[in-house]
C-alpha positions as CSV (number, residue, x, y, z in Angstrom):
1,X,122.2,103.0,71.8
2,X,119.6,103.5,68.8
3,X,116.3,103.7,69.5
4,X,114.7,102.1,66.6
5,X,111.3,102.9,67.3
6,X,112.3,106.7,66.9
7,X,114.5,106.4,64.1
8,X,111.0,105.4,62.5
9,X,108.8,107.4,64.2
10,X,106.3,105.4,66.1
11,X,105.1,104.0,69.2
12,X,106.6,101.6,71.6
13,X,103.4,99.9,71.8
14,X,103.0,99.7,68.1
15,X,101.3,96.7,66.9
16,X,103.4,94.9,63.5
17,X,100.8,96.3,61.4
18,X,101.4,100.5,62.6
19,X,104.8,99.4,62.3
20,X,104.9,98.7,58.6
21,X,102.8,101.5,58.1
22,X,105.6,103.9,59.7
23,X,108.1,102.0,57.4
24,X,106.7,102.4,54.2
25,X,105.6,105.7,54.7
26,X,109.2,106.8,55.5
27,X,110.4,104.1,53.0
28,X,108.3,106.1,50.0
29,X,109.9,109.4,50.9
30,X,113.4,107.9,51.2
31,X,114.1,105.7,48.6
32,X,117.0,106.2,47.0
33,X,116.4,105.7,43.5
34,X,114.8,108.7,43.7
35,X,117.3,111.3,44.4
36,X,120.5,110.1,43.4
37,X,123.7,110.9,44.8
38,X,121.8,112.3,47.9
39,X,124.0,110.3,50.5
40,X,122.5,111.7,53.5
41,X,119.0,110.2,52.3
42,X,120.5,106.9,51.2
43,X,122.1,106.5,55.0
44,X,118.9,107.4,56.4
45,X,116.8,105.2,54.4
46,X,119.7,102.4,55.0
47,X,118.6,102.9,59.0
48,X,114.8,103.4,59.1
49,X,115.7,99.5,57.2
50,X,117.6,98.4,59.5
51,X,115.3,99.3,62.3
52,X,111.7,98.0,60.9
53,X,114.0,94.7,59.6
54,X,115.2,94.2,63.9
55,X,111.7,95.5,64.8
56,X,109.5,93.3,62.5
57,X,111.2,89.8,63.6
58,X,109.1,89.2,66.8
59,X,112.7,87.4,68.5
60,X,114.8,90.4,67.7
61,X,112.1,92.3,68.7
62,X,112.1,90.9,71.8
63,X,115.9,91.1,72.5
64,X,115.9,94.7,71.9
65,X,112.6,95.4,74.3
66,X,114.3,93.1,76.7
67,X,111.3,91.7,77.8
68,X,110.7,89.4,81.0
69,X,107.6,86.8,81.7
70,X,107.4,85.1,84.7
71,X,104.3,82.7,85.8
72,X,102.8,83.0,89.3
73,X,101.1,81.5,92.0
74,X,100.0,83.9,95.2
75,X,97.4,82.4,97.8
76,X,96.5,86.1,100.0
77,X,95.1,86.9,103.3
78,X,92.0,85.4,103.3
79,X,93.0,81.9,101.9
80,X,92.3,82.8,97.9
81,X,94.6,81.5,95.3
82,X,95.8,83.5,92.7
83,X,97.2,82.1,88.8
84,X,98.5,85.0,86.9
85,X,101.2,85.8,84.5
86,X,103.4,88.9,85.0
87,X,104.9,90.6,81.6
88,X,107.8,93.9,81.8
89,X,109.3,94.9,78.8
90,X,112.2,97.6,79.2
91,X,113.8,99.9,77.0
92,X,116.4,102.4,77.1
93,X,116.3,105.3,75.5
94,X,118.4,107.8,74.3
95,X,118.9,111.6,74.7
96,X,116.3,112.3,71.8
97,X,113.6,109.8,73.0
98,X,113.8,111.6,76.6
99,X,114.1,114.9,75.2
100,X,110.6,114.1,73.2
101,X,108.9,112.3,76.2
102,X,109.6,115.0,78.7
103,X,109.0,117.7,76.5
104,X,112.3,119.2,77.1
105,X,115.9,119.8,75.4
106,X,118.4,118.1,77.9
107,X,121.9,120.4,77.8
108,X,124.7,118.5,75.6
109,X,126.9,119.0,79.2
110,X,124.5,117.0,81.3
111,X,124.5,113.4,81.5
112,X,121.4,111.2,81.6
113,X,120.5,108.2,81.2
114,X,116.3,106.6,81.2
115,X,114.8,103.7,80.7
116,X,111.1,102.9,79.8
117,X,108.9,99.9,80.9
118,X,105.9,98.2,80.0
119,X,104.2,96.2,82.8
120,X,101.2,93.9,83.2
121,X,99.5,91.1,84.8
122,X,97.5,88.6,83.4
123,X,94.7,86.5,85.3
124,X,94.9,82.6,84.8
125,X,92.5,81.4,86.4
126,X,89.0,80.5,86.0
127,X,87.6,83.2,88.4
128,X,87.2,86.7,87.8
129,X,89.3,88.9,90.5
130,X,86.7,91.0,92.2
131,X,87.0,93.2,95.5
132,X,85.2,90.9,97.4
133,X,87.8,88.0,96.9
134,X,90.8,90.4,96.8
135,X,92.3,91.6,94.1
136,X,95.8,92.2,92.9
137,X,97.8,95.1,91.4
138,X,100.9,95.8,90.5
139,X,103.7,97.9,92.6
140,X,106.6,99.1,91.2
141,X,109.2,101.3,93.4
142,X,112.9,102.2,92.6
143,X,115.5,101.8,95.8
144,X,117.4,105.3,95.4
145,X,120.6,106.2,97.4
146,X,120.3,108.2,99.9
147,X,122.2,111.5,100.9
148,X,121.9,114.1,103.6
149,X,120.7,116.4,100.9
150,X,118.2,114.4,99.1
151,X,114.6,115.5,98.8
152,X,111.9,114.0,97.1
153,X,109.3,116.2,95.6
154,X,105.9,115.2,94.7
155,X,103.5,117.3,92.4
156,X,99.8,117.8,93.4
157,X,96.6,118.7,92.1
158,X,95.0,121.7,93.8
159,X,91.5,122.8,94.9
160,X,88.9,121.8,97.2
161,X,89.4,119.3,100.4
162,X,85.6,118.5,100.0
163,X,86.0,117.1,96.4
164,X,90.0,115.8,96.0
165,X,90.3,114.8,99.6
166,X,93.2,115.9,101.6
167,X,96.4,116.3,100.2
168,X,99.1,113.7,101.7
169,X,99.1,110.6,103.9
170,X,101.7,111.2,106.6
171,X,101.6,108.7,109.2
172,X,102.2,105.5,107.4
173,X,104.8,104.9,110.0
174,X,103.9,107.3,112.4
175,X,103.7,111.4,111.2
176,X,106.4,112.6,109.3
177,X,107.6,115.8,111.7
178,X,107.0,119.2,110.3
179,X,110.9,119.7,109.7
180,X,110.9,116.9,107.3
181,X,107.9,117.4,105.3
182,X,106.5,120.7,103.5
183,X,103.5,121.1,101.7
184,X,102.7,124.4,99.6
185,X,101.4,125.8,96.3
186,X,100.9,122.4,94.6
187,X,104.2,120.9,95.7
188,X,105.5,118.4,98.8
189,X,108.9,118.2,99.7
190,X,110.1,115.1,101.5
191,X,113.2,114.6,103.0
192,X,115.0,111.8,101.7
193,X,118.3,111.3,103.8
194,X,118.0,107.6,104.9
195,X,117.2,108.5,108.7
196,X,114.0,108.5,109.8
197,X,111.7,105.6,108.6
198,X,108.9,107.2,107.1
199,X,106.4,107.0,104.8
200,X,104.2,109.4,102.0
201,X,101.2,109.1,99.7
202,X,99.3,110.7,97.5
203,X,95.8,109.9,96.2
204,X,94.6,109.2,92.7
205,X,92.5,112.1,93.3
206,X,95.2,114.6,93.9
207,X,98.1,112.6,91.9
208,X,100.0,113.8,88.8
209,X,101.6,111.6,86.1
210,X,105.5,112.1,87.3
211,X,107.5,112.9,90.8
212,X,111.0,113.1,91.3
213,X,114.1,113.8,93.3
214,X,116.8,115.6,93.9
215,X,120.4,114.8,95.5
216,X,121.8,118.3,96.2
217,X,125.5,116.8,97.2
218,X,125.8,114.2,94.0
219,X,123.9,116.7,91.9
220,X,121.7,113.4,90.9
221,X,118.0,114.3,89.2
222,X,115.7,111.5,89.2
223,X,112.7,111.8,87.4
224,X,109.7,109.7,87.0
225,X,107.0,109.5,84.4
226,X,104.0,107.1,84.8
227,X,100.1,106.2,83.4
228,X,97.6,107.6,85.4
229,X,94.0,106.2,84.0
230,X,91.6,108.9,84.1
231,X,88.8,108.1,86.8
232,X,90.4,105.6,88.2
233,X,90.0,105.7,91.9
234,X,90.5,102.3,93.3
235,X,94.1,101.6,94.4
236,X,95.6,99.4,97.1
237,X,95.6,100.7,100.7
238,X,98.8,99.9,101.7
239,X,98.5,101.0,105.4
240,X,100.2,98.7,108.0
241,X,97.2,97.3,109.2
242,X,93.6,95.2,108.6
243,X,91.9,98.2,106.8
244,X,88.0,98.8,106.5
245,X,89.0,100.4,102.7
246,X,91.4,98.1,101.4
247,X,90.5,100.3,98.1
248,X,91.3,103.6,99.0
249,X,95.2,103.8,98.6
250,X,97.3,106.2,97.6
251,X,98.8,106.4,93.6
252,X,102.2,107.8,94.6
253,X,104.6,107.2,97.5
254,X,107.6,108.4,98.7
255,X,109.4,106.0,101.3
256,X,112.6,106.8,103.6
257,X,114.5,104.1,105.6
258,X,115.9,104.5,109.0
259,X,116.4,103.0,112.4
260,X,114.0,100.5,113.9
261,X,114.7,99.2,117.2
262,X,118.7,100.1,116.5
263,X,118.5,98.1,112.8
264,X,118.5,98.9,109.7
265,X,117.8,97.3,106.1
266,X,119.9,100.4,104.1
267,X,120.8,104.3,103.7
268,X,118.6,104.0,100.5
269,X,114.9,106.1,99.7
270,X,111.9,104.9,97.4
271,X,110.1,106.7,94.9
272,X,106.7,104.5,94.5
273,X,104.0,103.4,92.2
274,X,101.3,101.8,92.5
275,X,98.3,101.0,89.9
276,X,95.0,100.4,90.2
277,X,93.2,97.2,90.7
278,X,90.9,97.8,87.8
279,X,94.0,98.7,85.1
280,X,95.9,95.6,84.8
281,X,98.1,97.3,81.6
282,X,100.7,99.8,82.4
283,X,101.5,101.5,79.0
284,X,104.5,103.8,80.7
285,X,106.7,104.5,83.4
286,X,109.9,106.4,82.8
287,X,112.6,106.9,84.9
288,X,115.4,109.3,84.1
């Protein structure tokens, strides 16, 4: 699949404006009638025109982002009602896009495949959310199969306890044993094999922008890229119980199913992500 917003060289956010912009400054350097007989400029110019003519038509536009709205209506804990609109717009992409939004050159012999989503929510009502009231945010995990190889391995920031806080939350569900959890040099490793319930999080504080995994017996790489607002400190507590700081979550999680009282809901693992109360507007998460 094309992506059309690379053939022309601009941003997936791109307002119709930029987008024209992007157009005719390729269109200027590309018109044909300028070189003639240069086929490999007339093709080119033939697609950057058949990508701003899908792009610039706000239905086609809309087909090709594949995007989803969806009103609703949430009453929480304490009795407050909630109107809101929720907006995701996904994309794939296509080896080049990933190769630019990684930073990397993906080998011709591996296969990948990534998608891209915009996410946000939308208050309807007449009253402002505020903490006091409750406030909402958006959550957004993947459901991973899970192997007796797979590990999970989230990136942190390093330094000082007293400023960043401690490094991981591992007692969601009880403490993650020793054998199934490893934290050193700036990395945590997770074991992600689908049979002991358990639970990881790491703060905004201490959070980088991606985390992935890694399934050593289907050789399966999953990598994911997200926003993370600078300063931005107030996140969800997500805890399994009344909490005295429902603001002091975590920014990235790493879940693992297993057994509870001899049942389970499925041999899968979670990567996890969730935003901040204050950010409604998640510009990127990517997951390859």
């Amino acid at each position: 699949m094309k992506d059309l917003y690379y053939i022309l060289g601009t941003d997936r956010n791109c307002t119709p404006r930029e987008l024209n912009a992007a157009y005719q400054k390729l269109a200027r350097k590309l018109q044909p009638d300028e070189r003639e007989h240069d086929y490999f400029l007339e093709d080119h110019f033939k697609e950057i025109t058949e990508a701003y003519q899908i792009l610039s038509d706000p239905d086609q536009r809309r087909k090709y982002d594949a995007a989803f709205k969806k009103e609703m209506h949430l009453v929480n804990y304490s009795g407050i009602k909630f109107d809101l609109t929720v907006d995701r717009i996904i994309r794939l992409l296509n080896k080049a896009s990933i190769n630019t939004t990684l930073g990397i050159a993906i080998p011709e012999n591996v296969q990948a495949v990534a998608f891209e989503s915009d996410n946000s929510i939308t208050n309807n009502g007449t009253t402002a959310w505020d903490k006091k009231t409750g406030m909402l945010s958006i959550w957004i995990l993947s459901m991973l199969n899970a192997s007796p190889q797979t590990t999970v391995a989230v990136p942190y920031k390093q330094g000082d306890s007293a400023s960043l806080g401690k490094i991981v939350t591992d007692d969601y569900f009880g403490k993650v044993p020793a054998d199934r959890l490893k934290v050193d040099s700036g990395l945590i490793l997770f074991k992600a094999d689908a049979i002991q319930r358990s639970k990881i999080g790491v703060s905004p504080k201490r959070a980088l922008p991606f985390v992935a995994s890694y399934d050593a017996v289907n050789k399966v790489l999953t990598i994911a890229q997200f926003t993370l607002p600078a300063g931005a400190t107030d996140y969800v507590n997500s805890l399994w119980k009344l909490q005295d700081d429902p603001f002091s979550g975590d920014a990235v999680n790493a879940y693992n199913d297993g057994e509870i009282h001899g049942e389970q809901m499925g041999k899968f693992y979670e990567i996890e992500r969730a935003y901040q109360v204050e950010h409604q507007l998640i510009k990127r998460l990517l997951w390859l």
